[in-house]
Structures are given as C-alpha cells and as structure tokens.
N, C-alpha and C positions, 0 to 999 in steps of 0.2 A: 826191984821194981816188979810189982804186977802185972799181970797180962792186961785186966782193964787200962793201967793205965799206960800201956804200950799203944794200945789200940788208940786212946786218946789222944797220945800225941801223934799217932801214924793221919790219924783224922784231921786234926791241927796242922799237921807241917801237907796236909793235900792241900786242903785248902790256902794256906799263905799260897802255895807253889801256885797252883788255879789264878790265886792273884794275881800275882806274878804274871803269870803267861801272860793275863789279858793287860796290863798294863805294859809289856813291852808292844804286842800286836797295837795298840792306840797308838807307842810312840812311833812305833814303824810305820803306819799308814801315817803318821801327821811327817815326818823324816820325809815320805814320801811326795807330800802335798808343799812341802819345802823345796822338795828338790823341780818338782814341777813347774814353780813358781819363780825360782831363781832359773830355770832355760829360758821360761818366758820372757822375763824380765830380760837377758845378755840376748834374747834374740830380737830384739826391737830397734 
C-alpha cells in the first residue's frame, strides 16, 4: 500500500468517524428530550 493511499483512507475513516460523532450527539440530545418528557408525563 502506498502512502497516497494510506492518506486516503486515514481521510475516509475521519470523516465516517465525524459522522459518527454527530449522529450519536442528535441521539443523546433526542434520549434527552425523551427522558424529559417521560418525568413530565409520571409527574402529572
């Protein structure tokens, strides 16, 4: 394997990763807006 295409894939798996991040941080704030919703709701 070449250096370019080390580099390729080192650029490729940041960004999946990038993805990643932000797609857990949505589900954590939405987990969030879940769990806020369900106190609400058990304290009525």
């Amino acid at each position: 394997m070449q250096l370019f295409e080390i580099e390729d894939q080192v650029k490729t798996l940041t960004e999946q990763l990038s993805c990643a991040q932000a797609e857990v941080t949505i589900k954590d704030a939405l987990i969030k807006q879940h769990i806020k919703v369900a106190e609400e709701a058990v304290s009525r």
